[in-house]
N, C-alpha and C positions, 0 to 999 in steps of 0.2 A: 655494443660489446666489442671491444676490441682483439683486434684476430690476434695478436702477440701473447694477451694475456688469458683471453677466454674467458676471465671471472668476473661478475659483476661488482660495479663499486661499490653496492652498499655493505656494509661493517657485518662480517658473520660473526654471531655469537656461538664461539667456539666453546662454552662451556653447555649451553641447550645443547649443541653436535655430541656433545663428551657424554653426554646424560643419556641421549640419544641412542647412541650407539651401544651405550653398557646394558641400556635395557636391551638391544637388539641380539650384543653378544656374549655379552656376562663382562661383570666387571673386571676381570687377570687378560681379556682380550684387548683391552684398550688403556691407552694411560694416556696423560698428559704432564708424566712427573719430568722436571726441565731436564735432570739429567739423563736420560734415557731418551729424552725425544733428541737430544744431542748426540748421544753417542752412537746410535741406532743410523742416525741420518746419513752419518760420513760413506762416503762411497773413494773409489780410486780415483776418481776427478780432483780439480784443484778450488771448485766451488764448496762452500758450508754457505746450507741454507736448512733453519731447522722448521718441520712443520711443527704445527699446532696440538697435532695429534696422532700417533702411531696405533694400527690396528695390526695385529700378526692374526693371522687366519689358515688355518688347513683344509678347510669344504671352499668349494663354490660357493655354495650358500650364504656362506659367512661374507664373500666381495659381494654377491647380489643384496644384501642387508646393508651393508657399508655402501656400496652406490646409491641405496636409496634413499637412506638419511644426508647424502653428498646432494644429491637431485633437491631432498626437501631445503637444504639450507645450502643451497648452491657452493658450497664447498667444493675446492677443487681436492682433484684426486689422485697421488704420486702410486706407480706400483713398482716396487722391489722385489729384485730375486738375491742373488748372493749380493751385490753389490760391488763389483769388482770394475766394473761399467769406468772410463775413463772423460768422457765428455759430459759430465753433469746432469746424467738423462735418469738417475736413480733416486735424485736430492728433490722435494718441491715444497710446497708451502701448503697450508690447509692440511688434507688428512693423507702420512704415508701407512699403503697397505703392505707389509711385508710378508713374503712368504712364511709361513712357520716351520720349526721345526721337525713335525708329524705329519703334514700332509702333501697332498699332490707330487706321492713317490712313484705316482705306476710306473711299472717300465714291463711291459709285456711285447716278446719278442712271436713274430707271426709261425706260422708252422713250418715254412719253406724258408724262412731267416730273411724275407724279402724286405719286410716289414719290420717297424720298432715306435709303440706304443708308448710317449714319457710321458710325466705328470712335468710340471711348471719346473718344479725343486727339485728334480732329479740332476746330477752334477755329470755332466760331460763325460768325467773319465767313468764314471760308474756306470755310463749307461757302454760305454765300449769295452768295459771289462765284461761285462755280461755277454758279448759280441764277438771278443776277442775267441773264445774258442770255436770260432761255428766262421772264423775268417773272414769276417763281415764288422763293419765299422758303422760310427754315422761321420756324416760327408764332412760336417763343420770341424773345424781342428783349433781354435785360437792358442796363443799360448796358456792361458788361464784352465785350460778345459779341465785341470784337475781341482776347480775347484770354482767355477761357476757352471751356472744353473740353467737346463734346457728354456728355461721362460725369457731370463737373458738374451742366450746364444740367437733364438729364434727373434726377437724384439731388436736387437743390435745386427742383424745378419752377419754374426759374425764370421770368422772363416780364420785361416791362419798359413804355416806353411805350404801345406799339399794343397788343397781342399779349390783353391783358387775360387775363377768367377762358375767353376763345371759341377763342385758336387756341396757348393752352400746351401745356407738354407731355402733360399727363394729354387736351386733348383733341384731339392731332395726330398721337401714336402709334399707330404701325401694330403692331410688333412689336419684340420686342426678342430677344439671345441674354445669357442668365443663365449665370454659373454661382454655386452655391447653399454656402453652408457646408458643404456635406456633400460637397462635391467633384461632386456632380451637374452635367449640363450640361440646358440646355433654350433653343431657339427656338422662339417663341412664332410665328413668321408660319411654321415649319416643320409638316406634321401628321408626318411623320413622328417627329421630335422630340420631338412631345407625344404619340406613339403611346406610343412609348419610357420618358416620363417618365411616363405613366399606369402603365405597367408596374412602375414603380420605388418610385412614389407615389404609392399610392392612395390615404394616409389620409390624405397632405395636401392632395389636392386633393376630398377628401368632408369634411374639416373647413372648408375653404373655400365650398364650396358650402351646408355646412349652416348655417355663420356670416352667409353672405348673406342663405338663406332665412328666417333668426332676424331678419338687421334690416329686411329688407322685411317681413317681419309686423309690426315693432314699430312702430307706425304713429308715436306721439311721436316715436321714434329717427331713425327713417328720412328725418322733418322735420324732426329737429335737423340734421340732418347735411345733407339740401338746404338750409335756411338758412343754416349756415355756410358752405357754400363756393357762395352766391350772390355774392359777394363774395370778392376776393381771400384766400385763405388757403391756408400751406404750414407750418400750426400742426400737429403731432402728422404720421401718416398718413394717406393719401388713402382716407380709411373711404368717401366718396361712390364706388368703387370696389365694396363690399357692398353700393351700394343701383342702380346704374349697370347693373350687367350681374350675370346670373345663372350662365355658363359660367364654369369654375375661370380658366380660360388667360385667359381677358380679365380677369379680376378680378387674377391676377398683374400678367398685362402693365400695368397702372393702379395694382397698389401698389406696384411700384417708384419710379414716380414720385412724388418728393420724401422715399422713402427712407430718404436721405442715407448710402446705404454699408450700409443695417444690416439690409439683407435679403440685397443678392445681388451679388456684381460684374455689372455692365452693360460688356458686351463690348461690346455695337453696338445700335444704334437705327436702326428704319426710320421717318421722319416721314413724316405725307401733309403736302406744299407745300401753302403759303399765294400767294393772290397777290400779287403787286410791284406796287402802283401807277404808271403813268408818268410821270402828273401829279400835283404838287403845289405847295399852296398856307398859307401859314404866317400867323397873325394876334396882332397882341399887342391883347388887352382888358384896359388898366388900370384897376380896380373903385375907388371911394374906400376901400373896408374889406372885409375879408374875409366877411363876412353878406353882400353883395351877389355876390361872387367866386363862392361857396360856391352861391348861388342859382340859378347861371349853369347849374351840374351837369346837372338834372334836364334841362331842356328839352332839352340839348346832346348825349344817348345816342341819339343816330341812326345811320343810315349815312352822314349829311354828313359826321362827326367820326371822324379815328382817331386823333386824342390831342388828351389837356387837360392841360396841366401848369400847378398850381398855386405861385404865389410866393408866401410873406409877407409882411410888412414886416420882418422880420429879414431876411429873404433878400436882400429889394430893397436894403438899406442893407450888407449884405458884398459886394453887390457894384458898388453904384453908386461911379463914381470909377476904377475899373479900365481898362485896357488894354480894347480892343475895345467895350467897354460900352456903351449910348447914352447920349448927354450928358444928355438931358431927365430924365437919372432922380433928378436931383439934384434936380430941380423938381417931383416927387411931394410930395402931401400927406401928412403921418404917419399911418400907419395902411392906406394904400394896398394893395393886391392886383393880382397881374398874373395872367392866365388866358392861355399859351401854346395856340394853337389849329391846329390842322394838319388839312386835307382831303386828300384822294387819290382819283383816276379815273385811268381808263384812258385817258380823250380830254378834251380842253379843254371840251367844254361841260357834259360832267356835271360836270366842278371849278368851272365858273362856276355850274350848276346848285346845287353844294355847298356854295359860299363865302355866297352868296346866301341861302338855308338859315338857317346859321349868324348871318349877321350877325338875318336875323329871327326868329329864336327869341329872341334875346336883347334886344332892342331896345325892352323891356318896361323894362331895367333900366339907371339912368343909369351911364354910363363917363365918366374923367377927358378921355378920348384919343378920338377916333374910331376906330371899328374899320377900319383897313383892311387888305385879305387883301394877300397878294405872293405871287407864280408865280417870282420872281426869287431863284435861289439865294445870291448875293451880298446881299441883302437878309435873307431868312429866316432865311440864316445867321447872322447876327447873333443872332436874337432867339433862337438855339437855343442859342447861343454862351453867352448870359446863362444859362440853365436848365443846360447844362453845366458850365459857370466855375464855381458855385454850390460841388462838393464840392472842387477841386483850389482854391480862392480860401480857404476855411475852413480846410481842411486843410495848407493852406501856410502861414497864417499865424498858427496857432496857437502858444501860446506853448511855448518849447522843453521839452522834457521831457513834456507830453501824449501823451496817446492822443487819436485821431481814432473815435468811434464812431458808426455812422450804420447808425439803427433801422430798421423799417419796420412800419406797422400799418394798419390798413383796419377802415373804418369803413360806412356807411350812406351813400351819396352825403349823404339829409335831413341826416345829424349832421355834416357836414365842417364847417363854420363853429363849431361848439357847439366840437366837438369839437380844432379849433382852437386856438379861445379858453383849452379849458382845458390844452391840452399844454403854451402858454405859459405858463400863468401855475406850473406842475411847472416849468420852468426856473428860474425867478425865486424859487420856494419855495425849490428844492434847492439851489440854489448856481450853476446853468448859463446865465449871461445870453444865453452866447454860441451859446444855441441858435435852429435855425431849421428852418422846416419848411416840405417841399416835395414837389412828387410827382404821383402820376400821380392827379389829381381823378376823370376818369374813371371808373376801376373804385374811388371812393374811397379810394385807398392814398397814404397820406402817410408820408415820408420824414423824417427829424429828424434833427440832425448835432448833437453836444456834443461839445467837446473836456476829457475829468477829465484829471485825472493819479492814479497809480496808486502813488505815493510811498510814504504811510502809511496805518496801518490805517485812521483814520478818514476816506480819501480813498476805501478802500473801503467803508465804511459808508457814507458822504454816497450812493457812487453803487446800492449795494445798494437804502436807501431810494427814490432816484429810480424805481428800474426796481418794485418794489412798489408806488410810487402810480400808475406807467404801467400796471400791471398792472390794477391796480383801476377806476383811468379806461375801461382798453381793452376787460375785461372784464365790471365786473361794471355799470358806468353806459353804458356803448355796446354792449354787447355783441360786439365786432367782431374782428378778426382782430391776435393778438402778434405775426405774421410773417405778411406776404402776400407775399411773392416771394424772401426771404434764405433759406430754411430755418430750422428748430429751433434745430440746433445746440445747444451746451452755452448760450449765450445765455437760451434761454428752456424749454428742457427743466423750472426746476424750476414753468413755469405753465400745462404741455398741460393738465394734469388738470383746473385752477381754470381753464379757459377749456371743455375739454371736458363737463367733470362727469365724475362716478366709472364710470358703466357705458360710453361712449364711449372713457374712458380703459383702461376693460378689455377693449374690445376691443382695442385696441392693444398691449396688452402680450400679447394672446393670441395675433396676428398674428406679432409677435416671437417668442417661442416657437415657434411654428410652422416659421417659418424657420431661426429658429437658436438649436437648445433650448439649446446648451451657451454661447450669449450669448457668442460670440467677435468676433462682427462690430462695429465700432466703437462699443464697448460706453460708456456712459454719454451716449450722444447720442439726441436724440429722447425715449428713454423713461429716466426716471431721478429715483428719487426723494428725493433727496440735495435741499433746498431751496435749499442754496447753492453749488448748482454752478456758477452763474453769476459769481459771484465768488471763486472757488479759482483757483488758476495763472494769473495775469492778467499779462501783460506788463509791462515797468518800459522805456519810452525812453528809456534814457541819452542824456546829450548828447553829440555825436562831434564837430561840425565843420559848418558853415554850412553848404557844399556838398550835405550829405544830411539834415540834422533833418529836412526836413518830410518824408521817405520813413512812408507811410502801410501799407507790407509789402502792398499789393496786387498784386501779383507782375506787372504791367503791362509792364515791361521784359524780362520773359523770351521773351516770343516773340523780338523781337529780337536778344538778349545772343549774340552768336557762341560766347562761352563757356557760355552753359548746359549745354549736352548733356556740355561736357567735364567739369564741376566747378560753377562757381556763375554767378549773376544777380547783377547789381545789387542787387537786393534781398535774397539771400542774401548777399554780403558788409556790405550796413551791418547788417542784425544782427547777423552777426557781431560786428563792429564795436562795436556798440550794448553788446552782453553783454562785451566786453571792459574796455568803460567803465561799465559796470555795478561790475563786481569790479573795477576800481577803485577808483571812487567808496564801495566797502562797505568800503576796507582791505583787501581779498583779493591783496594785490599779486603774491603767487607763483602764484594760480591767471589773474587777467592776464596774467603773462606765461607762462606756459604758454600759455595759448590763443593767445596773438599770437604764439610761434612754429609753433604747430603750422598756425595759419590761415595763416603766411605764403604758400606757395606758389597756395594757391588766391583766397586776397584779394589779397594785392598782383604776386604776379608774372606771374600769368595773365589780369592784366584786360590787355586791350587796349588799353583808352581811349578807345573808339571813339566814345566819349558817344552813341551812339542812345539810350542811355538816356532820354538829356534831352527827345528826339523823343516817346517812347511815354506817359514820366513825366509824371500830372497832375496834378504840384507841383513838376517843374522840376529833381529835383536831377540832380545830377552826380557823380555814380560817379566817373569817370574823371579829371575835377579834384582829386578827393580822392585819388585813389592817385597821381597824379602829386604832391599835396602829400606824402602819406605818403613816399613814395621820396625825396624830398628830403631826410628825416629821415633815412632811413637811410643817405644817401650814406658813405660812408668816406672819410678825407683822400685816403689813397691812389686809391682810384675819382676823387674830385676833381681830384685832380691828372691824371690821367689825361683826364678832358673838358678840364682845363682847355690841355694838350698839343693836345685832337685841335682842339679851336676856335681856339688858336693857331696851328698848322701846317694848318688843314682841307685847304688845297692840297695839300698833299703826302698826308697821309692820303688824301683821295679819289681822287690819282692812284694810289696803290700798290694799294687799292683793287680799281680798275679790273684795275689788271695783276694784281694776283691773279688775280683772275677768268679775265682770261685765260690765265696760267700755268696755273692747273687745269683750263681745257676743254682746252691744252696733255695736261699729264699725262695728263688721262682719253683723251684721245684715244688716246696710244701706251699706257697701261697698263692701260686698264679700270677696269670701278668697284669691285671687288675693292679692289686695289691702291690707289686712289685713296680709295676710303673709309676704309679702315687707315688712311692715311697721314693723313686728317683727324681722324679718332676719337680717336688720338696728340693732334694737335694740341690738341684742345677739354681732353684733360684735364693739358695742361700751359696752356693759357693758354683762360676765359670768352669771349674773343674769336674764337674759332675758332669761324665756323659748323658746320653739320652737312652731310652732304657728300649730292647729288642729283643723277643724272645727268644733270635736265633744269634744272640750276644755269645761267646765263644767261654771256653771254662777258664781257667789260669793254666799256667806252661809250667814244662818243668826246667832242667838244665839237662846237660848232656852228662853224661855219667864218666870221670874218667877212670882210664885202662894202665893196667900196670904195664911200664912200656918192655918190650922188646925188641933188641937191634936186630932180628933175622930180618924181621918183618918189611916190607916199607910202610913209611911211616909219613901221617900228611895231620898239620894243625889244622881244627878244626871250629869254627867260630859260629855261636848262634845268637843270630841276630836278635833285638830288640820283640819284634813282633810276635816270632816263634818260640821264645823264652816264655813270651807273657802273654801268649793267646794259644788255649792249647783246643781242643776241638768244638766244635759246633754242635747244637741237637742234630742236624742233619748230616752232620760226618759219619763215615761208617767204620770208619780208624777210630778206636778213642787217645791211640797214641801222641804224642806228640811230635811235634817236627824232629825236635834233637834225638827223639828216641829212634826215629825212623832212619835220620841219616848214620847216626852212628852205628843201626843195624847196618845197613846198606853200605857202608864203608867198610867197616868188618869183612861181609859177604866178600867182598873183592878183595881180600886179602891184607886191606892197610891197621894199622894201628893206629888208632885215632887218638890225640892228643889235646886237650880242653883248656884253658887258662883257668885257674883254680878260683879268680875275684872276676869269673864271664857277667855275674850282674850286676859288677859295678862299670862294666865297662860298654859305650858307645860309640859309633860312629860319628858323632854328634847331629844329625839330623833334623832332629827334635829340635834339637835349640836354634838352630839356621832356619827352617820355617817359620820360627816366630822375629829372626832377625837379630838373633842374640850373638854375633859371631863370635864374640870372645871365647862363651864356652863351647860352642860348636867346635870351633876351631883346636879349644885345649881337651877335650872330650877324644875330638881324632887323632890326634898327637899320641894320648895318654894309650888309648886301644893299638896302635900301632906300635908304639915300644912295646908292650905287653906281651904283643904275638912276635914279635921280633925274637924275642928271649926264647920262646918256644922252637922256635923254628933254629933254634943254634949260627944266628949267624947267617940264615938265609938254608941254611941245608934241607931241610921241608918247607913243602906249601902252604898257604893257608887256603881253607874253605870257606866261602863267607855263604850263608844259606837265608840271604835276602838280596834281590838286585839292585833297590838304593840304596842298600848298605855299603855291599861291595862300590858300586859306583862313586857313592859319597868322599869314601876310603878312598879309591883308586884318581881322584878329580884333580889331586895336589901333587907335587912331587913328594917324596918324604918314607914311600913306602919302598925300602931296600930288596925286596925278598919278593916271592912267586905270591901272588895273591890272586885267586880267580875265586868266580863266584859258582855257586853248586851246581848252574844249569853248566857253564861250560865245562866244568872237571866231569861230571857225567857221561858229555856228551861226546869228551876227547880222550877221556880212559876207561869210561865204565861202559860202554858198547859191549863193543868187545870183548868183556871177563865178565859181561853178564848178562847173555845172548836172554831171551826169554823163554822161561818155562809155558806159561800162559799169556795170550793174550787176549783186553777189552777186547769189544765189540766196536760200541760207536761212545767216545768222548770229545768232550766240549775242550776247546783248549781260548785262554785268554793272552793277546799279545798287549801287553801295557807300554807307558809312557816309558818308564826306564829298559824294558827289554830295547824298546826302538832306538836309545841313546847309545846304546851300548854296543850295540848291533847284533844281538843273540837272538833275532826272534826266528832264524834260520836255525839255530841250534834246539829252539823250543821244537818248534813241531818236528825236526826229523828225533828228537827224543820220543818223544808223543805218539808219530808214527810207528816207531820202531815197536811199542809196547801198544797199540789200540788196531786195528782192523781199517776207522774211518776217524776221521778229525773232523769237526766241526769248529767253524774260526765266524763266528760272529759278527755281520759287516755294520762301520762305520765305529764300532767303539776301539777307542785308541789310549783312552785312559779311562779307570773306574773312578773315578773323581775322589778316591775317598782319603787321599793326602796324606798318609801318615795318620795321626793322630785327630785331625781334622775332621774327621770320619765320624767320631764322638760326639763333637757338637753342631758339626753345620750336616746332618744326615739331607738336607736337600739338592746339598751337590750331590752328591752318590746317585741319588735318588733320581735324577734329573740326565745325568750322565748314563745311567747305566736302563733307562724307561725301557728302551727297548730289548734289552739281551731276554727275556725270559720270553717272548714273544717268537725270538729266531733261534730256539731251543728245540729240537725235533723230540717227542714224547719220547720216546726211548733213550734221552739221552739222560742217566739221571749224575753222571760224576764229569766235573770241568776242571783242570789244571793250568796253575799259574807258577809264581817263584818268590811271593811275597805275601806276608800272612794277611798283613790289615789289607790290600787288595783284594784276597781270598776272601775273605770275612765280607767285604761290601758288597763282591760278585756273588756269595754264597744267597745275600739277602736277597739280593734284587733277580735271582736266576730262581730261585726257589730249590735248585739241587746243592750238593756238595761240591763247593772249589777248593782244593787243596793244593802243596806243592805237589812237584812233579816227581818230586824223591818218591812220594807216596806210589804211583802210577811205578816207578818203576821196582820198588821194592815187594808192592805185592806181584806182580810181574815175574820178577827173578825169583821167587818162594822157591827153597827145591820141594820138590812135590813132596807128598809125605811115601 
């Protein structure tokens, strides 16, 4: 069996595994359908390697199942958390098990806040929001943390700004719960569990203890190995682990960490908190050159300092000139260096005490700029903004067809300037101008971004050579670390040995074995003696469409994506995508168009469009733009004619509409949902327009009623959206009023006269049509509704109301619109406070923050509305969009359904009324919460009632 690959040669029949496994976990648990085991695969690295077969699991139970059928047909075995992972350590061959979307969320915090309890899949920032009030943190910081996954973090030891080589994971673990290739289970903060697990394993845990007491005799050894990880490194296995602690269970619990998958699944992680600093204070020191930047280091490792982040002059010049940027950076010298400086206390005077510090330790060495610190988050933000911008600025604007790949290596704080000097001038040898480098000075770990491309063979030679003089640089003339915070990965697997040396490296492989003799566990990562592993299976960026090139496969979008849990991400559809245009581009046109029909359902018809994407994404693209272009292609004459019907009649359509709706709570009323669902299930598959039938399906809307005007009055146009016109209450609403009746009371009350457009149901935003990719009438629909309110409004001398958020949005996205337009959460929340203080207020309500509140930026206006009229708010975590799309809602009810699984679950019984600012939003929340979601007019108009 050979140590690189761990799996034996003979041929696994992956369809007996597939059979295997389904009887093990139910058939929706495992697939092996081609596109999904593709899109599923891509991780942040610059490897595509697709397994065989994908298992998403939420129990233990479910990986203890999956290992054994791996055991029985010697299958090797990939484990996935987020996948945001940059060295190839998330991609493998055989069966990947991916975390699910349901499970391994513990995060239970200890009584004295010392402690912090995660499941695998809990994400970084979530587990510090939960932390943040109690002024305790967990140690690890990477910059992803908002959106990868404690099983990750701990598997890649990652770490980030602050966090350095003092409060990572190897050295903030409490305990962890394993389970082992062998199907064994063990908690390491349990004795009972290690009572058990002695029982089972004796001679792995007396081969472990005798390998420790070998390298704590081996006096050299024992100092090679505290020298190297004085300094950032997550090169090989945490061998400092053999020399750290002498008990088996501790020596485990520390060499899972940074692992990477290839000892054990990690169920959960106890971390011991880090503190939260209160205070903070942020500094930019522009150096004229890096020799002086670099010199800054030494003096600056104190406790004033909990991060240095270094800039180049490549850096400073990618991003001077940009959005947000500071102006003066145009006016640097060439050659320049900026040293990012950040203190932290718990009270304002040790931060002045700290700032203070800082500026005089340094003050030895002349700066372009004067140092001065800033308490001011508006300020600081900026400068951090710069040090952030840095990979989303590179990585966007690289030329189309590239790869994005961004190293990391550690050094000597003394060598950071040398060592500098000579990474650039490896850019300019190899072909790479357009590299830059940047990074956490501090613990000496510098960061480098080059964008190859991956075309031809000799695009892979150019970049083979580069990573071998990196190698030589980093090792054998600096001595210093391949990877300080990324993981191994397939990346740098074939230079553990030529950085460890051969007896260091044989511990490692002996460790390996130990845990998993039959080399199943994400076999050819970490240890692996193939020298060109690093350049086999390398991604090819096909070019797809403006909207998504710069998509980087950092899986960033997926916490958001309403669709994930159901099918794909942002980020799994443009590969898709990507590979489409691949076999394209080769002449493969039949296997093309196979894959574009088979992706159809999960790439183009289940996105939603909600573009959060664009929110999370840090290069901007747009998912959603682009499936709305794609759908445009695919229109049919006949489908066209048909929008082009419903935008020519919308009055009429939208009235019939209505009455539908209410003919069917008619029906259900005398027949049941029985009866009534038959009789729509019929409908859908004689004509795509038939919704799906729900008993808590909403009645038909009315219009808004207009008012004889008067000029005393102030007076504001008033506009009812699509949704609220034609969805008028729920069986579960306790209003049976309608939106339009509600705001037009509630605008009254405040003294305006409300003004209606007389043909309001012939008129849209065009939305409707844009979802389906129809722009023409989209586009003449918006047109038509904005002149319309224009005439009302005289010339711009009143406002208008719009009382849906992607209506307003839609409306407000184009230039075109002359006149005051805001939408009814902010006219609320910026004139009707104030004239309309509350009579009464809820108790405890649900409030929802959606896709377009987050675009717009109002979801600060949401809840302090919310607040004003309820007692206690209730905000729902992790849902960001209700998936139900506009009208979409109707026929794909598994988005909604998928998106919104959890809200009725993080519902406190007492909560039975939830507000949102969009009716079909309301209407999907309303189903999937079990209570009433209405607008927020409703909340504030029962509210303001004058008492009787």
């Amino acid at each position: 069996m050979s140590s690189n690959i761990g799996v034996s040669e003979v041929s696994i029949d992956y369809q007996a595994v597939h059979q295997a496994l389904q009887a093990q976990l139910g058939e929706h648990a495992v697939t092996d359908d081609p596109v999904r085991r593709f899109a599923w695969s891509t991780d942040g690295s610059y490897f595509r390697i697709v397994p065989e077969l994908v298992v998403r699991v939420n129990q233990v139970e479910e990986v203890e199942k999956t290992l054994a059928v791996a055991r029985q047909f010697q299958a090797p075995v990939t484990f996935r958390a987020a996948g945001t992972s940059l060295s190839g350590q998330a991609v493998g061959d055989g069966i990947l098990v991916m975390l699910g979307y349901d499970g391994f969320r513990k995060l239970e915090i200890s009584e004295d806040h010392s402690k912090i309890a995660l499941g695998a899949a809990v994400i970084g920032a979530d587990a510090n929001a939960k932390l943040k009030p109690l002024d305790r943190k967990i140690g690890p910081d990477p910059a992803t943390l908002a959106s990868c996954m404690v099983g990750g973090i701990v598997n890649n030891n990652a770490s980030g700004m602050c966090c350095g080589t003092a409060q990572n994971s190897y050295q903030t673990i409490d305990s962890a719960k394993l389970l082992f290739a062998d199907g064994s289970y063990l908690d390491t903060g349990d004795e009972n569990s290690k009572a058990a697990f002695a029982q089972t394993h004796p001679k792995l845990l007396d081969t472990l203890t005798q390998l420790a007491k070998e390298t704590q005799a081996d006096e050299a050894l024992s100092q090679r190995i505290r020298h190297k990880f004085s300094i950032k490194n997550t090169t090989g296995y945490s061998l400092n682990a053999l020399v750290d602690f002498q008990q088996p269970f501790d020596i485990i619990n520390h060499l899972v960490v940074g692992s990477e998958g290839t000892l054990a699944f990690v169920e959960e992680v106890t971390y011991r908190t880090v503190e939260e600093a209160r205070f903070k204070a942020s500094a930019m020191a522009v150096f004229f050159n890096m020799v002086d930047a670099a010199s800054a280091i030494p003096p600056l490792k104190t406790d004033a300092v909990a991060a240095a982040e270094l800039l180049d002059w490549a850096s400073i010049k990618a991003v001077t000139g940009k959005p947000g940027m500071p102006e003066w950076l145009s006016e640097l010298p060439e050659g320049a260096a900026i040293l990012l400086i950040e203190s932290r206390a718990n009270d304002p005077d040790t931060l002045n005490d700290y700032t203070r510090q800082v500026t005089e330790a340094i003050a030895h060495i002349q700066t372009e700029r004067p140092i001065e610190f800033s308490s001011d988050p508006a300020v600081f933000g900026r400068y951090w903004a710069m040090r952030s911008g840095l990979f989303p600025i590179i990585g966007g604007e690289r030329p189309k067809g590239t790869s994005v790949i961004i190293e990391d290596v550690a050094f000597r704080v003394e060598d950071l300037a040398n060592a500098a000097a000579d990474l650039s001038a490896l850019f300019l040898e190899h072909g790479y101008p357009e590299g830059v480098i940047y990074g956490h000075a501090l613990d000496g770990n510098f960061h480098f971004i080059i964008t190859p491309q991956f075309r031809r063979k000799s695009d892979v030679e150019q970049f083979d050579r580069f990573m071998q003089a990196v190698a030589e640089l980093v090792i054998n003339k600096y001595d210093g670390s391949m990877k300080a915070e990324h993981g191994t990965g397939r990346a740098v697997a074939p230079f553990v040995e030529m950085e460890w040396g051969e007896q260091a490296y044989g511990l490692m492989k002996a460790i390996k074995a130990l845990f998993d003799p039959e080399g199943l566990l994400n076999p050819g990562v970490l240890i692996n003696d193939d020298a060109e592993v690093h350049i086999q299976r390398i991604k090819e960026s096909a070019v797809v469409d403006d909207w998504v090139d710069r998509c980087i496969e950092c899986g960033f979008c997926e916490k958001t994506c309403p669709t994930s849990a159901l099918n794909m991400s942002p980020r799994h559809r443009i590969t898709t995508l990507r590979e489409i245009a691949r076999l394209e581009q080769a002449g493969e046109q039949a296997e093309a168009a196979k894959m574009r029909e088979a992706a159809q359902y999960d790439v183009i018809d289940t996105c939603v469009a909600c573009q959060l994407c664009t929110i999370a994404c840090p290069v901007d693209n747009n998912m959603g733009m682009l499936v709305r272009k794609l759908r445009s292609t695919q229109l049919t004459s006949t489908a066209q004619r048909v929008l082009d019907f419903q935008a020519d009649h919308y009055g009429s359509v939208n009235s019939v509409l209505s009455t539908g709706f209410n003919v069917l709570s008619g029906m259900h009323k005398f027949t049941g949902s029985t009866v009534t669902g038959a009789i729509m299930s019929l409908g859908q598959k004689i004509s795509s327009e038939v919704p799906y039938w729900d008993p808590d399906f909403p009645k038909g809307g009315t219009l808004p009623k207009p008012v004889q005007f008067n000029e005393d009055r102030p007076t504001v146009v008033y506009f009812a959206a699509c949704g609220g016109r034609t969805f008028g209450a729920t069986p579960k609403d306790p209003d049976h009023r309608t939106l339009p009746e509600v705001m037009t009371t509630l605008l009254e009350r405040a003294g305006y006269q409300v003004r209606v457009p007389d043909n309001t149901r012939s008129l849209c935003c065009g939305q409707m049509w844009e979802s389906k990719g129809d722009y023409k009438n989209a586009d003449a629909k918006r047109r038509e509704m904005i002149d319309a309110l224009e005439i009302l409004t005289e010339g711009g001398k009143y406002p208008v109301i719009v009382d849906a958020l992607s209506c307003t949005k839609r409306t407000l996205q184009d230039a075109g619109v002359n006149y005051t337009m805001l939408d009814a959460v902010e006219f609320i929340h910026d004139e009707l406070l104030d004239k309309l203080p509350p009579v009464q207020k809820k108790g405890q309500v649900a409030l929802h923050l959606g896709c377009t509140a987050s675009h717009m930026g109002v979801n600060d206006k949401l809840e302090a509305i919310t607040r004003a009229f309820a007692e206690d708010v209730v905000r729902p975590a992790g849902i960001h969009c209700c998936g139900f799309a506009g009208e979409k809602g109707l026929y794909k009810p598994e988005i909604n359904a998928s998106a919104l699984r959890h809200l009725k679950e993080q519902l406190p019984e007492k909560v039975d009324e939830g507000y949102y600012a969009n009716r079909m939003c309301e209407v999907g929340l309303t189903r999937h919460s079990g209570i009433s979601y209405r607008h927020l007019a409703y909340l504030v108009e029962e509210c303001t009632r004058p008492s009787a």
